[in-house]
C-alpha positions in Angstrom: -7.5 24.7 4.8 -5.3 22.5 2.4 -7.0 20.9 -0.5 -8.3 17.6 0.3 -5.4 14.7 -0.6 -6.8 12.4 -3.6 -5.6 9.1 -4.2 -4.9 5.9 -5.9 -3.9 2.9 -3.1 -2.1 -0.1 -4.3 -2.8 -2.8 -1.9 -2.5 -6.4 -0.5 -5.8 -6.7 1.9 -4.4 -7.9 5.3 -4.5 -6.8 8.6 -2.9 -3.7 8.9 -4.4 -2.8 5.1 -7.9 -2.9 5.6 -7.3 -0.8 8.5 -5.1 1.5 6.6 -8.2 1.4 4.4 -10.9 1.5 6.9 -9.3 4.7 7.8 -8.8 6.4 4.6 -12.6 5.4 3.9 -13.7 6.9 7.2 -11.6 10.2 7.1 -13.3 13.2 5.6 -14.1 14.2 2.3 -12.1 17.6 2.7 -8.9 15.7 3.9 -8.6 12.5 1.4 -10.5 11.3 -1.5 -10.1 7.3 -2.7 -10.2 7.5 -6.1 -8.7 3.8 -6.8 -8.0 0.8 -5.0 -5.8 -1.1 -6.8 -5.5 -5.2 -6.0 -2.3 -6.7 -5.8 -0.7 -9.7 -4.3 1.1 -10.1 -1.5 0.0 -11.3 2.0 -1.9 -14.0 0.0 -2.6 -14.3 -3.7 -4.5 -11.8 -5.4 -8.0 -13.2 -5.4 -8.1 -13.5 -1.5 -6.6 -10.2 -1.5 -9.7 -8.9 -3.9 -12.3 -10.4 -1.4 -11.1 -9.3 1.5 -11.2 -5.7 -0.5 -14.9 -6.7 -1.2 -15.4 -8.2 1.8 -14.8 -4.9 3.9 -16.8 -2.8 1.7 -19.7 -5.6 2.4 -18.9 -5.2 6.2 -19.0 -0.7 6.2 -22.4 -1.1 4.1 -23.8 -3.6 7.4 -22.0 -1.4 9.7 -23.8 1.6 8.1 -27.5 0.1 8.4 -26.7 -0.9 12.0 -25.4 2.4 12.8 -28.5 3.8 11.8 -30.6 1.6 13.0 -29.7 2.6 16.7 -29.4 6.5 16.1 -25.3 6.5 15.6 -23.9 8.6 12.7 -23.4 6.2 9.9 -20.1 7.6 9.1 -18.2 6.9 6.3 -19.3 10.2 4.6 -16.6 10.4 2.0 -17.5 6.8 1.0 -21.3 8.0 0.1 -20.1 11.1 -1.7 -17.1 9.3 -3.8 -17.3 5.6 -5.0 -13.9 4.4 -5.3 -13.3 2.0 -8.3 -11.7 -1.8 -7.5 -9.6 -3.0 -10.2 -7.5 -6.0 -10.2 -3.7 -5.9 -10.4 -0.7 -8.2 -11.1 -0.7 -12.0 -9.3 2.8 -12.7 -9.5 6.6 -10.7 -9.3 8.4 -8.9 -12.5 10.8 -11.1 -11.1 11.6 -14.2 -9.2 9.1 -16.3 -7.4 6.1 -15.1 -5.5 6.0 -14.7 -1.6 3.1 -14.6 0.8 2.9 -13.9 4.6 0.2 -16.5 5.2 2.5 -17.8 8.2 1.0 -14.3 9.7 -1.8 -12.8 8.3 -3.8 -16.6 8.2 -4.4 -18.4 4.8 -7.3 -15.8 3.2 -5.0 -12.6 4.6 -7.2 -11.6 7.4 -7.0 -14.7 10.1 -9.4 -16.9 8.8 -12.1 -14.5 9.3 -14.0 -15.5 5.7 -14.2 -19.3 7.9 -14.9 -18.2 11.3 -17.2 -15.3 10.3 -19.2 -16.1 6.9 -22.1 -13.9 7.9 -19.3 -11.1 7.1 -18.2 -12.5 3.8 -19.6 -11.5 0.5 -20.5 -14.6 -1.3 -18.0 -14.6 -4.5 -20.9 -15.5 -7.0 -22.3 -12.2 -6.4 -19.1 -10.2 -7.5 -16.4 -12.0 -8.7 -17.8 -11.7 -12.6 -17.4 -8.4 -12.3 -13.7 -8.0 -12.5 -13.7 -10.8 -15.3 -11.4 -9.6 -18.2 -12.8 -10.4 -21.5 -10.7 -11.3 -24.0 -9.6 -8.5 -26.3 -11.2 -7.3 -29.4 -14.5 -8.9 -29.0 -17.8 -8.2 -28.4 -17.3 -9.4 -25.1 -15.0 -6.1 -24.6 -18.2 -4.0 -24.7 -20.4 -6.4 -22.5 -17.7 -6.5 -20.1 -18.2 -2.4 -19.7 -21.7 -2.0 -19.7 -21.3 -5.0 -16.8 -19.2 -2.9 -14.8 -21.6 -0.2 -15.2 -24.5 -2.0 -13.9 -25.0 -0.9 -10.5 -27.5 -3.1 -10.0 -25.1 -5.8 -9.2 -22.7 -4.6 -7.5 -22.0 -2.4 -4.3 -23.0 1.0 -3.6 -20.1 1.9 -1.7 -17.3 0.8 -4.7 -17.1 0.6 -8.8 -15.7 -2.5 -9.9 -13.6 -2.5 -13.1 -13.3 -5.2 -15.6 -9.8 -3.5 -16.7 -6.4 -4.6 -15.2 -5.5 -1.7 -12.6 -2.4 -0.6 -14.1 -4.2 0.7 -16.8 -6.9 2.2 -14.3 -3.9 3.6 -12.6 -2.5 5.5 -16.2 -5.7 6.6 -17.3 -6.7 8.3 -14.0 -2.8 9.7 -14.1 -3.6 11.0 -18.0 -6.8 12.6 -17.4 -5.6 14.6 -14.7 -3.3 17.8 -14.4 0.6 16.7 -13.1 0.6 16.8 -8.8 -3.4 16.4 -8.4 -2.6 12.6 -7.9 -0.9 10.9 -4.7 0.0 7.2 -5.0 -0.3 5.2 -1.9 1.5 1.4 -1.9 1.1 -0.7 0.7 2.1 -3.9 -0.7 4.7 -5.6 -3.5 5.5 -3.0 -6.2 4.7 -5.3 -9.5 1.3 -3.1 -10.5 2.8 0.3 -9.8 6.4 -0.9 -11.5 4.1 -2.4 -14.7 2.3 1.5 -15.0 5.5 2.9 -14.7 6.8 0.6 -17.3 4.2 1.1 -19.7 3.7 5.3 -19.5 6.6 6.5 -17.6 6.0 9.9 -18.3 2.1 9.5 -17.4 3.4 7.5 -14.4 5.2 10.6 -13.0 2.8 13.0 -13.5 1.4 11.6 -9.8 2.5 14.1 -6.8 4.1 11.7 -4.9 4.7 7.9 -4.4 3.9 6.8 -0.8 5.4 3.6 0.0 5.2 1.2 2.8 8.5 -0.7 2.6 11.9 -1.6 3.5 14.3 -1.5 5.8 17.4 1.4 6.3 18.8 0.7 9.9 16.9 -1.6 11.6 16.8 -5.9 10.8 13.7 -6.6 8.1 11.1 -8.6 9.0 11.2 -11.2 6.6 15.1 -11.4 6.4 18.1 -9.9 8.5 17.6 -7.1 6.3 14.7 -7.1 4.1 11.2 -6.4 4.3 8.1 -8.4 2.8 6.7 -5.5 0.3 10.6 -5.2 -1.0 11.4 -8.6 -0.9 8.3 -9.4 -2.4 9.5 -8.1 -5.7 12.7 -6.9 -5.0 12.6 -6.0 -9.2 9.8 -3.7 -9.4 11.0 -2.0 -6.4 14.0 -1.2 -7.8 12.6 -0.4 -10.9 10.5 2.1 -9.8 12.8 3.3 -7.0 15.6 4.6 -10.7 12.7 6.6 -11.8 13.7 9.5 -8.9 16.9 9.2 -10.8 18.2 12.2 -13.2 20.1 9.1 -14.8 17.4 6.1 -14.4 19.6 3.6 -16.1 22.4 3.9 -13.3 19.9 1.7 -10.5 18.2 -0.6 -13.2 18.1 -3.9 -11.7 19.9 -6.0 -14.1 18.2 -8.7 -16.5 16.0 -11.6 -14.2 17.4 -14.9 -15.6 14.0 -16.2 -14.8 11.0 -18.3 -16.6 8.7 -16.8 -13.9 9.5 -13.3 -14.9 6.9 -11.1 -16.1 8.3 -8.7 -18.9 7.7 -5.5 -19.2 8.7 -2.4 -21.6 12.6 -0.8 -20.9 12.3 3.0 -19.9 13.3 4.8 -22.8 16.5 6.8 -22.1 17.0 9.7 -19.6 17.1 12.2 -22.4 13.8 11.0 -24.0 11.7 11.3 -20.5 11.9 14.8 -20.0 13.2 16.7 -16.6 10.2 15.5 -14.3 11.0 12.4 -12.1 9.0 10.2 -9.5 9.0 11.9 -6.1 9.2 8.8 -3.8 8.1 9.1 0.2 9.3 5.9 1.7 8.6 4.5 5.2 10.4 1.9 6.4 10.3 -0.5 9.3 12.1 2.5 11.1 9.6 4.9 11.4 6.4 2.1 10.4 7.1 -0.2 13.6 7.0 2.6 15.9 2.9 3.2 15.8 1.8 0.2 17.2 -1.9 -1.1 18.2 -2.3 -2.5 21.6 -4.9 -5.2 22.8 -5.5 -3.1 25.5 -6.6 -0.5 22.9 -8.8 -3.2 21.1 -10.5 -4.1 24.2 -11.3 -0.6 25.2 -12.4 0.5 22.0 -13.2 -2.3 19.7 -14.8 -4.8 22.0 -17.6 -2.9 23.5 -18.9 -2.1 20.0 -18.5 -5.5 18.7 -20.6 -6.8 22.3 -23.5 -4.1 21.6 -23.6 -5.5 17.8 -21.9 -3.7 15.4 -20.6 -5.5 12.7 -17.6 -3.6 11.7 -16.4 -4.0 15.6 -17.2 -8.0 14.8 -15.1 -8.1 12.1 -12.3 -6.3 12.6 -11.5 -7.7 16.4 -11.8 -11.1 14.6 -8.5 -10.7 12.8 -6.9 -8.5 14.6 -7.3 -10.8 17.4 -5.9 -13.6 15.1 -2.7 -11.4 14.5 -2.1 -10.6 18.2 -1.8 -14.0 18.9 0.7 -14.6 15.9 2.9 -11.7 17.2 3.3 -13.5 20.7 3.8 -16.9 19.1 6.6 -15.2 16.7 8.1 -12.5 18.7 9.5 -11.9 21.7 8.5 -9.9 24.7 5.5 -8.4 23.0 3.3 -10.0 26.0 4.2 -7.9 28.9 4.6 -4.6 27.5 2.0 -2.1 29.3 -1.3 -2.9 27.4 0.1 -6.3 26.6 0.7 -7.3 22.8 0.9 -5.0 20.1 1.0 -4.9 16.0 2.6 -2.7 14.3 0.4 0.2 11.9 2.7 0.1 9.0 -0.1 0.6 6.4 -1.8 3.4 8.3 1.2 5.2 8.9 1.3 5.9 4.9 -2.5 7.5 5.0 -1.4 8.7 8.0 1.0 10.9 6.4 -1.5 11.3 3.3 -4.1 13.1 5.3 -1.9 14.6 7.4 1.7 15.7 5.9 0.9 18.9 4.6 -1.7 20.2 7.1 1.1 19.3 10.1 4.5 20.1 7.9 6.8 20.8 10.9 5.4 17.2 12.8 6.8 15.5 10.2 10.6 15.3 9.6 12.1 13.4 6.4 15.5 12.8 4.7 15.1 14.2 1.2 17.1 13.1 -2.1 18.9 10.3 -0.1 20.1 7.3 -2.7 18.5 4.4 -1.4 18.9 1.2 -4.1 17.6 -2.0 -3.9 19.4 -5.1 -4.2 17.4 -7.7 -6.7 20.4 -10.4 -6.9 21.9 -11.3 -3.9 21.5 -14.4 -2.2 20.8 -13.7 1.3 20.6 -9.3 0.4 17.9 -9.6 -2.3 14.9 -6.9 -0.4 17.7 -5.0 0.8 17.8 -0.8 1.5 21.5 -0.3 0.4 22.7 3.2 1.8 26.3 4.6 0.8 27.4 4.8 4.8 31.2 5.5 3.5 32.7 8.9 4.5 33.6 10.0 1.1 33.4 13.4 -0.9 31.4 13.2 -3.6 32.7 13.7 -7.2 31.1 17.2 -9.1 29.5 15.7 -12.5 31.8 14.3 -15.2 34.9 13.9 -12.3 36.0 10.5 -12.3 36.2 8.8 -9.0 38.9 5.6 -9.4 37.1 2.9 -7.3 33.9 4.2 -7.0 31.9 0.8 -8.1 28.1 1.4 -8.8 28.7 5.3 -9.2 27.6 5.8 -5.7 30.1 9.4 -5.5 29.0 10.4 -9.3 26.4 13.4 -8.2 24.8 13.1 -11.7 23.4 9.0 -11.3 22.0 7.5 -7.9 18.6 7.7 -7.0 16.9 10.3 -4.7 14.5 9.2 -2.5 12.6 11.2 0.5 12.5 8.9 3.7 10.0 9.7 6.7 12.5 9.5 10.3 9.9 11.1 12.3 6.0 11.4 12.9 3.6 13.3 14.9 4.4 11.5 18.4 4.7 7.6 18.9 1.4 5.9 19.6 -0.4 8.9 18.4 -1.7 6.7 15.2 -3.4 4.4 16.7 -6.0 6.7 18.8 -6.5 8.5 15.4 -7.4 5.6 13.3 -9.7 3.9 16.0 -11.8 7.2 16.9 -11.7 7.8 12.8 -13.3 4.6 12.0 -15.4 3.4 15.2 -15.8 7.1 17.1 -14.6 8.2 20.5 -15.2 5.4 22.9 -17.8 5.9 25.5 
């Protein structure tokens, strides 16, 4: 059996997140450990973001108690044997202003569901202290750790951390031997990018960088061509996307002219940070949008549960429910397919991969060292996947290539980033994650 996958996931708590989540949480012990959940912004700012994290982890401990309570497995078995920490990341871009998808996922990220179903929220006054960052160098700093130690007030399924995650992420990085550690991001790139920035060589000691974003060849969804984690912060995307560069200083994004830029430390140069580079997984909307849930699916599986009482069931058909009916108000067409509307498992598809890449090799097929950049400038391209689709030989290093802008034909620059083009079998996600999280359906 392949040793169990253990991992740090950068997240923006929406719809397809928490069941990205819900899924890792559910899976087993041997096949993924959550060491970190790490709060970014994103589909709404971070503090919705952090109580919808809360919020789920409030919903799996009801879900639990029900469970048990009429003779069902409680599940969740990892989750008793491994307390992820919570730690909040950044709130804004590295650079320009900061986007949010509020137009889909409702105004607190999951449809409204803290309004429609407060029975399911977690009361902020009984955990939002606990992330509170004392200011530095004070006693404070020490009362703020013994805080987060205090189980007493906080959950038993999660640890939460008075530290910003980015440094969570670098010590957990540090303290453990190079490839033990796979990052998962599922949201805007700003936390991961600041870590990176920070520690680069502690940065790249993780395994791999999964990430949820972008578009190659297909439209994006929040521009012709890019998608919302890219777009998001288009900077810290491209940022960490010149680390799988042997010359990271050839895909720098240039200098944001920007007063809502956050700054953060210049990578030293290539020379200086050693021959190990950031191994990048990326899935785009090419291969994301093709695992899909169905309504039908909901209703078969979810509903029943959510009729007989369990809270998880409850909760989860509330905003999924909420973005079915966005995706027929936005889209097209998505009505009368078979099984009537779906959403796309973009999240999932990364823990997907996570749990399942290594055990099922030859089901997975990917593009590897392609130089994919990201365009941080451009005023209808910023987001965008920019591919070299010219028919052109490449140069052999220190070969000049006259009219060879950007160094796109230099082998020695570029970066080189592994794309997923092909899964397991379409629709084959979604069956997983529901029987994962809720069981088979009766």
């Amino acid at each position: 059996m392949a040793p169990k996958t253990r991992v740090i996931i950068d997240t923006d708590p929406g719809t397809d997140d928490v069941l990205a989540l819900l899924y890792a949480l559910a899976s087993s012990l041997e096949d993924i450990e959550v060491l970190l959940l790490s709060i970014t912004f994103g589909n709404i700012d971070v503090l919705n973001c952090l109580r919808n994290a809360v919020s789920m982890f409030h919903v799996i401990e009801k879900e639990m108690r029900w469970r048990k309570d009429n003779g069902r497995p409680e599940g969740f078995d990892a989750l008793k044997k491994s307390k992820p920490i919570i730690a909040v990341g950044a709130d804004k871009p590295l650079g320009g202003e900061r986007m949010e998808a509020a137009y889909f996922h409702g105004a607190d990220g999951l449809g409204d569901v803290h309004a429609s179903h407060p029975h399911h929220s977690s009361p902020s006054e009984t955990w939002q202290h606990l992330f509170d960052r004392p200011p530095p160098d004070t006693i404070l700093s020490a009362v703020a750790i013994e805080k987060t130690d205090d189980t007493s007030t906080s959950s038993p399924l999660f640890t939460p951390s008075s530290s910003a995650s980015y440094l969570e992420i670098l010590r957990i990085l540090d303290q453990e031997p190079p490839d033990t550690i796979t990052l998962i991001a599922i949201g805007p790139l700003t936390t991961l990018a600041t870590a990176a920035a920070h520690a680069p060589k502690v940065f790249m000691k993780a395994k791999s960088l999964i990430v949820m974003g972008g578009a190659v060849a297909v439209p994006g969804n929040m521009t012709p061509v890019a998608e919302f984690n890219t777009i998001a912060d288009a900077v810290a995307a491209a940022r960490l996307y010149a680390l799988t560069s042997p010359q990271p200083e050839s895909t720098m994004p240039p200098p944001f002219d920007s007063s809502s830029a956050t700054a953060v430390p210049d990578y030293p140069p290539a020379h200086q940070l050693g021959d190990r580079r950031l191994k990048i997984i990326k899935f785009p909307l090419d291969i994301t949008t093709r695992q899909s849930l169905r309504r039908e699916q909901v209703d078969e599986h979810i509903t029943p549960l959510a009729d007989r009482g369990s809270p998880l069931a409850e909760w989860v058909l509330a905003f999924t429910d909420h973005s079915f009916r966005r995706t027929e108000v936005l889209h097209q067409g998505h009505e009368v397919r078979d099984g009537g509307t779906e959403i796309a498992l973009h999240d999932p598809v990364c823990v997907w991969y996570a749990i399942n890449g290594e055990k099922q090799k030859d089901a997975w097929a990917l593009v590897t060292g392609e130089d994919i950049r990201i365009e941080t400038v451009g005023q209808w391209t910023r987001g965008m996947c920019v591919v070299d689709g010219r028919d052109r030989k490449k140069a052999v290093e220190g070969e000049e290539v006259v009219g060879d802008r950007g160094d796109w034909l230099d082998s020695s620059k570029g970066n080189r980033v592994d794309r997923c083009v092909g899964t397991p079998g379409e629709g084959v996600l979604a069956k997983v994650l529901l029987e994962t999280v809720f069981g088979e359906s009766k």
